[in-house]
N, C-alpha and C positions, 0 to 999 in steps of 0.2 A: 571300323565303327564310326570314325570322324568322316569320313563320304558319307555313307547312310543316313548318316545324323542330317548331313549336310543339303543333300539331297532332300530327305522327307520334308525338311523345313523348306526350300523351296520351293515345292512342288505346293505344299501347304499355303506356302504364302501367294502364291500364283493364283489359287483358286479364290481366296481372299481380296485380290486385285480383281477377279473378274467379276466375282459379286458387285464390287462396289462400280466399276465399269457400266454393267449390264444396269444395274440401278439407277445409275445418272444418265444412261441412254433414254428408259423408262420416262424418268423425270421430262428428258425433253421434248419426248415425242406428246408427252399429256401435254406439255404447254404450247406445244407447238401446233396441238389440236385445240387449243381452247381460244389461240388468236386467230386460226385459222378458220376458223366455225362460220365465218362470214366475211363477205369483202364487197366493196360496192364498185363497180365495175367502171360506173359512170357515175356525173354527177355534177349537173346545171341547173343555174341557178341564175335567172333573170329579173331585174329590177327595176319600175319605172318610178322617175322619182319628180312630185306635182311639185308646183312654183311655191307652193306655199310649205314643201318639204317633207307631206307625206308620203307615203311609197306603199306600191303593189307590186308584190315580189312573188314571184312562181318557182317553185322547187322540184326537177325532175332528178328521182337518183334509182340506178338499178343497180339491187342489192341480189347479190348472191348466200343462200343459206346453204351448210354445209348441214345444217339440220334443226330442229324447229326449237329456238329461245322460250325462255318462259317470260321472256318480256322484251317488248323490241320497241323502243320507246325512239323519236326524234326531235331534238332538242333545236327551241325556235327562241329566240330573243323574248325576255318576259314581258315587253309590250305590245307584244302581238295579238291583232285583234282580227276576226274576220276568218277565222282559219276553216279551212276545207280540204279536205282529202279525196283525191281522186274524184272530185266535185259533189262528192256528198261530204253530209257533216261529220267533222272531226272529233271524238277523242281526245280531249287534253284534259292535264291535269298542272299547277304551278306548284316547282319546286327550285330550291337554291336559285333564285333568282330569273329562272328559265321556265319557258313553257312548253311541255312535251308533249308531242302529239303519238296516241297510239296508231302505231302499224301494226300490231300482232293478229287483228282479227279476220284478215283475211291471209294466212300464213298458215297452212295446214302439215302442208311438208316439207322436204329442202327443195332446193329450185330456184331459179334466178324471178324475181317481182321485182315490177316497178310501181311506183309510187311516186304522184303528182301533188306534191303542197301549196295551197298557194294561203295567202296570208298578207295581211297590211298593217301599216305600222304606221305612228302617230308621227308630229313632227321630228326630222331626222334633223336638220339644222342645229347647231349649239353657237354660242356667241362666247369668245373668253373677254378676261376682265378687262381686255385693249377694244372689244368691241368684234373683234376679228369673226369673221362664221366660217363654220365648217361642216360641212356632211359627215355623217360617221354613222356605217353599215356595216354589221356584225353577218358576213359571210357564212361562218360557219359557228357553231356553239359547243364543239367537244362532240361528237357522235358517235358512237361504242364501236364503229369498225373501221378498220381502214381504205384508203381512196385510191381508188388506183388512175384513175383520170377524171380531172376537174376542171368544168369553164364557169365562167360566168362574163355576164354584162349587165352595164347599167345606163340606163337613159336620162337624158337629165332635159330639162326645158330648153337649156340652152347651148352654147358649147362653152369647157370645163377655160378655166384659164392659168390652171396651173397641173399637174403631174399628180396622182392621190398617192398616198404613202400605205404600206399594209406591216401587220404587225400579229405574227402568230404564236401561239403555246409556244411550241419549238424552236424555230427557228428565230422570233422577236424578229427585230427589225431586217435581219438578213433575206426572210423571205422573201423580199424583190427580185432576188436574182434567182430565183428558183422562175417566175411569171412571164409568160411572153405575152407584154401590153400593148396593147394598141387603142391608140385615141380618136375615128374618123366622125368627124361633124360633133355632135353631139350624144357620142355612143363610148361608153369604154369599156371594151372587152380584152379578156383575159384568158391563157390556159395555162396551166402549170407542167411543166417538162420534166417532173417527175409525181410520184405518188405521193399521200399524205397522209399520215399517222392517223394511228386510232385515237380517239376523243380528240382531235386538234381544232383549234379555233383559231380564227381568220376574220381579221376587222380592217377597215379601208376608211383610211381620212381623207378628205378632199376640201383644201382651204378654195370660198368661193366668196362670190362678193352678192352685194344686195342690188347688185343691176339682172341677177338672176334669179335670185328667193327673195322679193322685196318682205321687208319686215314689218307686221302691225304695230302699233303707237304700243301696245300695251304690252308689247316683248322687247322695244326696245328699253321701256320703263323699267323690267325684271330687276331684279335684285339676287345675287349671289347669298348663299348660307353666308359667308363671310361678313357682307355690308347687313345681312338682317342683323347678324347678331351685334354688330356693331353700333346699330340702330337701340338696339333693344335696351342694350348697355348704355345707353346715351342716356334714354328716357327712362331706366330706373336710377339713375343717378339723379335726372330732374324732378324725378319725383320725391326722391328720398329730400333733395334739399330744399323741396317747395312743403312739404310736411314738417321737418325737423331743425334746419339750419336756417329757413328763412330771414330777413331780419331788414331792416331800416339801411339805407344808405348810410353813410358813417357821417357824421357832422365833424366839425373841428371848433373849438372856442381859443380864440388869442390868449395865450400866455407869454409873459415875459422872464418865469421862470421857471425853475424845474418844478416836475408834478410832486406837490406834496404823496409823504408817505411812499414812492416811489423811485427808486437806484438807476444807474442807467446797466445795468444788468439786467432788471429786470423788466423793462422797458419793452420786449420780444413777448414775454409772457403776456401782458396785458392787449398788446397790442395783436397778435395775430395768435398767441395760445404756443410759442415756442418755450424751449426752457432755458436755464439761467446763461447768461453769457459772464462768466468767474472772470475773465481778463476784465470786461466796465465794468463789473462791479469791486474788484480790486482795486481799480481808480479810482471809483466812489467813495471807498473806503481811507483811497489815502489822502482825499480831498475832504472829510470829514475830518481827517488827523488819528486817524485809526493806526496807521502806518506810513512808511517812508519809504519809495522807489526811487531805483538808486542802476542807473542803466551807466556801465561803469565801458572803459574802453576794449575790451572782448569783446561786447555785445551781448553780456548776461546782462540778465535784472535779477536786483536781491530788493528782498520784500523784508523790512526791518520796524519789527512790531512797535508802537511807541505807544500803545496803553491796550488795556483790555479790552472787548467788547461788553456794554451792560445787557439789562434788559431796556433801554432804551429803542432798542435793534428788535428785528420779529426775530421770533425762539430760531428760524430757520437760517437766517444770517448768522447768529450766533453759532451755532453748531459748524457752520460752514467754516468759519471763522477759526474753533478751535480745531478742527480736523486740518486748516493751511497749518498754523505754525502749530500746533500741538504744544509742547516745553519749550519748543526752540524762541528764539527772539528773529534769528534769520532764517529765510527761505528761499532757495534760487528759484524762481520764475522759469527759468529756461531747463527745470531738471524733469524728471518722473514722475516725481510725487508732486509735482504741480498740475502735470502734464495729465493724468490719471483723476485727481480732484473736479479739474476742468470738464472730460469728459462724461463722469459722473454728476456732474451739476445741471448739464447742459439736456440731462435726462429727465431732470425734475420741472418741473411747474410750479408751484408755490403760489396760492394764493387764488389756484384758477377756479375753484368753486365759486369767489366773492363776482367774478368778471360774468362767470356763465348761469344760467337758471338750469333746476335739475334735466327739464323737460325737453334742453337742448339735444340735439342728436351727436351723433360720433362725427367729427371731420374726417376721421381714417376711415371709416365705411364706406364715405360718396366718395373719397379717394380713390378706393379700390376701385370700385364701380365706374370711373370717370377713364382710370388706368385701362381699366375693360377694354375701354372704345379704342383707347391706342394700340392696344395688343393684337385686337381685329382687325383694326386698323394694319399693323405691322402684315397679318396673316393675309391681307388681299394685296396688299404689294406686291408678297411672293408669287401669290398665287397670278400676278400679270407677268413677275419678272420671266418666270418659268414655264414651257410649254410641258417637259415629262414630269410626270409624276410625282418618282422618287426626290427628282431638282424640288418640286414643286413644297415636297412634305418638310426636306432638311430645313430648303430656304426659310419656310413657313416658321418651325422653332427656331430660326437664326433670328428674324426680324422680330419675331413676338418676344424672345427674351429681350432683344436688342429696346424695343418701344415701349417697356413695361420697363427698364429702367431710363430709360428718357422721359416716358410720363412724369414718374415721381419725381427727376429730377427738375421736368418745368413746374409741376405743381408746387417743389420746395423753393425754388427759386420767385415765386409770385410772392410768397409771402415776405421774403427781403428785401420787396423794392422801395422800403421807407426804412430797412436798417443795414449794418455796416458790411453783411458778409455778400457784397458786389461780386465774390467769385461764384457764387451760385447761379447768379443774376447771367452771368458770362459762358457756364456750363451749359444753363436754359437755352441762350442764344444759341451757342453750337448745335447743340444738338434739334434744334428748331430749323435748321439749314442745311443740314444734312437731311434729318425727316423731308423736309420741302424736298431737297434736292432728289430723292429717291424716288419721293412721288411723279417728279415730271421726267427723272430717266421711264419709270415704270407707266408712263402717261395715264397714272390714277394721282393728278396732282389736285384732284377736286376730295378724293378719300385722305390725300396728307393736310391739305389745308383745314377739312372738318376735324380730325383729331387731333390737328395743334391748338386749333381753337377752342375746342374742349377740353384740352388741358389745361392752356392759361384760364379759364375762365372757371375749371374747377379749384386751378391755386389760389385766383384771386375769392373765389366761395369762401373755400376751408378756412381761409386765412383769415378773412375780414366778416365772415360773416358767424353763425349759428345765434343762438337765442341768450342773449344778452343781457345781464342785470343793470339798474340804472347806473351801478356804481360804475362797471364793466362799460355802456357807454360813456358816461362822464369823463371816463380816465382815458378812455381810447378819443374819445373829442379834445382833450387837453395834450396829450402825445402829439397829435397830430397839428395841433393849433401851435404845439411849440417848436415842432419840426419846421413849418412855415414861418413863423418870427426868424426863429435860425437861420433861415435859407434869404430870407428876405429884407432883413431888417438894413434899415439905412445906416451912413457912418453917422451922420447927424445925430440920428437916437441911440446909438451904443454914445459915442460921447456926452452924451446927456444922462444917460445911465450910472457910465464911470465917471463922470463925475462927484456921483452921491457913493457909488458900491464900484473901489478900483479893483474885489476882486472876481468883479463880474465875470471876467472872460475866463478865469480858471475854473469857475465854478461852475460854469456849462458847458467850458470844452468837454468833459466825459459823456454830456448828454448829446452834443451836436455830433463827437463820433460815433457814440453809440446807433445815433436815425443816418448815420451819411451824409452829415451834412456839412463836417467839421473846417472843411478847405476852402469852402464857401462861406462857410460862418471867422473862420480866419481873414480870405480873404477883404470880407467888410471892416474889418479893424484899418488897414490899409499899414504906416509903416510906424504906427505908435510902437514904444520903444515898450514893452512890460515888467513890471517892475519882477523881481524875485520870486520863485513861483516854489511855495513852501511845501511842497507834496513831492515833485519828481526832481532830482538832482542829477547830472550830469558832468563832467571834466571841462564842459566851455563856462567861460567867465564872462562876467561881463552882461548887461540885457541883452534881450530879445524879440524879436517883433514878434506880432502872431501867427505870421507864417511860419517861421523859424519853429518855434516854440510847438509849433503844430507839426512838425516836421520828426520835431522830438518823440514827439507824444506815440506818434504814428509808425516811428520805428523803434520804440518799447513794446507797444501791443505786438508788431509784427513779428516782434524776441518772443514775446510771451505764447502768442499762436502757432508758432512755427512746432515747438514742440507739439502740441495738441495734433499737428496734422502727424509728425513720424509716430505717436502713439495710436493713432486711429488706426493707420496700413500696419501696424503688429497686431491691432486687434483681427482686423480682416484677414492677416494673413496667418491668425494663432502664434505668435511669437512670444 
């Protein structure tokens, strides 16, 4: 019983094996008829190409049908114009990008036809963004059967000065070594030493010079999608700031002292629309008597409250105020919650409605827009660094990310070249030399100089400019008048000054650092001795000159900033 069993189930499963056998045979002979259905036996293809890059190109292929298609379409380059078939007129129709000429209508049965296309095509010349030209001739376009021998040749004006490269569906770059080329005079023909796929396509570059295809005035002129949209970006950003931001050059009026009503914190806000800087205004504060800094031998600063804030102060100061020391009476400067207040404040603007009129426009919008021209900027760099493609696409988002944040970064940097934060000013610069430097590796040094120069000049916009109220220039002509006294005033007149008011020079140190002017403005003191300086306290005894004293001052703020920067990279980095 266990044989028979045995047995039957064999036998059973055998015939099951043959099924499926005889089935997948089935399978291959159908598909092995349906590629077989046609084959083009031959198939030349001749090219003459005029000085000025157009080309007449003659197509002979003989096509074998193993039986009659319901469509026998042949695919030409979609700028193909002039077409003719077997010298009467052709049949086409444009699809994905190509234009197909019908063959079907004189195709009655199977049988070997041939078929003559001839056809001209517009300027074949291309120029990249180094200027460089090259020919580029689409051989073949994907054709539904496969090749079983293939020549071609092409004529040129002149003789070639370099080797053309070819680049196929299949094989990409390798098809070279499949072609037996040859170059004599000004001829270059081809035939391939084996057969070629069905639908395969076949395209041949050939770098040449303009002592062969001289070029018209007004192709050298062309412009790349890249530099239009660059362009484009340029001139809506000038429009946006000839409508909305416009405004008066900036004046200055002499001052000898601080701007009433005005901190040297807040000094950024009126003057270029930045927000509060809490470090000079916490000197402001302790130069009023508000509090006492106190920069001890670690290198902390404690902030040690000596009265309350009134309503003397705007509502804004005050609340700033109680949120530093809260209940406490001390505060370290160099902790967290300094650190955290700081770059919350620095968020705010206060008071910028009174500086700008409604009807002023956004500086962040011609920002953006200014950023544009960079980023396009960045994208035709690539586009020269790179000959393939794929190089062509990554590069493209490496430099566009890369120039859109060096844009913002020169446009933030224009606006602190009258106050203290000099590293921005230093950031701009770098990256202003590397930009250069990339445009003349990429010898598009004339595309990096136009969008560095649209950068500084959209920071120096944003900054100094939009639609301004009287008070808003008044204050910003006083800033800047006192900025200049600071930077320039003689020793003569500071000791004519101290003479009547000895605590002239502490009272504007917080403003001369706050514009960057403070080492210059020390300097002019020369090596007067200063008396006690009742706001910032220290472990040296004894006077101090102004440079010293300046010295001081400058490595307090630097304790008090330093935190603000390790809190900024936890924010960027979510910690």
């Amino acid at each position: 019983m266990v044989k028979w069993y045995s047995g039957n189930y064999v036998k059973s499963g055998g015939a099951s094996v043959r099924r499926i056998i005889i089935g997948l045979l089935c399978c291959l002979l159908l598909v092995t008829g349906v590629s077989a259905a046609g084959t083009v036996s031959q198939l030349q293809t001749g090219t003459i190409v005029a000085s000025d890059g157009t080309c007449q190109v003659t197509v002979t292929l003989q096509l074998k049908l193993d039986d009659v298609p319901a469509s026998l379409m042949y695919p030409l380059p979609g700028n193909a114009k002039d077409i003719s078939l077997n010298g009467g007129i052709a049949r086409t129709q444009l699809a994905d990008n190509l234009r197909y000429v019908n063959l079907g209508g004189g195709v009655q049965a199977p049988g070997t036809y041939t078929f003559s296309i001839h056809y001209s095509l517009p300027d074949a010349i291309k120029a990249d963004k180094k200027g460089q030209l090259s020919l580029t001739l689409d051989l073949l376009s994907g054709f539904d059967y496969p090749i079983s021998a293939m020549d071609f040749s092409i004529t040129l004006p002149g003789e070639p000065e370099a080797a053309p490269t070819f680049l196929s569906t299949y094989h990409q770059e390798g098809v070279d070594s499949l072609i037996d080329l040859q170059i004599l005079g000004n001829t270059i023909s081809g035939t391939f030493t084996q057969g070629l796929n069905d639908h395969e396509s076949l395209t041949m570059t050939l770098a040449v010079s303009e002592a062969l295809f001289p070029q018209p005035i007004s192709k050298r002129w062309s412009l790349s999608t890249d530099d239009i949209a660059m362009y484009i970006f340029a001139i809506a950003a000038l429009g946006y700031w000839f409508l909305t931001l416009r405004s008066l050059p900036a004046r200055r009026i002499r001052r000898t002292s601080e701007p009433e009503g005005l901190t040297a914190g807040e000094l950024g806000c009126c003057l270029t629309g930045q927000g509060i800087d809490l470090t000079m205004l916490v000197v402001c504060w302790a130069q009023m008597g508000y509090l006492l800094i106190q920069l001890d031998d670690n290198g902390r600063v404690l902030l040690h409250k000596r009265m309350d804030m009134g309503n003397e102060r705007s509502d804004y100061e005050n609340r700033l105020f109680r949120s530093l020391f809260g209940k406490r009476r001390t505060v370290d400067g160099t902790g967290y919650h300094y650190a955290r207040l700081s770059y919350k404040a620095a968020r705010h603007t206060p008071g910028l409605g009174r500086y700008f009129l409604k009807r002023s426009g956004n500086p962040n919008i011609f920002r953006v827009l200014s950023a544009g021209v960079g980023i396009f900027g960045g994208i035709s760099l690539a586009y020269a660094m790179a000959t393939d493609t794929i190089w062509q696409i990554l590069l493209g988002i490496l430099l566009s990310i890369c120039t859109a944040v060096a844009s913002w970064q020169i446009q933030s940097a224009a606006g602190v070249v009258h106050l203290r934060q000099k590293q921005r000013l230093y950031t701009a610069l770098a990256c202003s030399v590397v930009w250069l430097a990339l445009g003349i590796w990429a010898d598009e040094w004339g595309v990096a100089v136009f969008a560095l120069i649209c950068q500084w000049l959209a920071g120096f916009a944003a900054a100094y400019g939009g639609r301004r109220s009287e008070l808003g220039r008044q204050s910003m002509a006083e800033i800047l008048g006192l900025r200049r006294h600071l930077r320039s005033v003689s020793r003569d007149e500071l000791r004519r000054i101290l003479s009547t008011n000895p605590d002239y020079y502490y009272n504007l140190a917080p403003y001369a650092m706050a514009l960057g002017v403070d080492r210059t403005f020390a300097r002019q003191m020369g090596n007067l001795q200063l008396p006690e300086c009742t706001y910032l306290t220290t472990g040296m005894d004894g006077h101090l000159t102004a440079r010293e004293w300046n010295q001081l001052l400058r490595d307090t703020v630097a304790a008090l900033d330093e935190r603000q920067k390790t809190h900024l990279i936890d924010k960027i980095l979510g910690r």
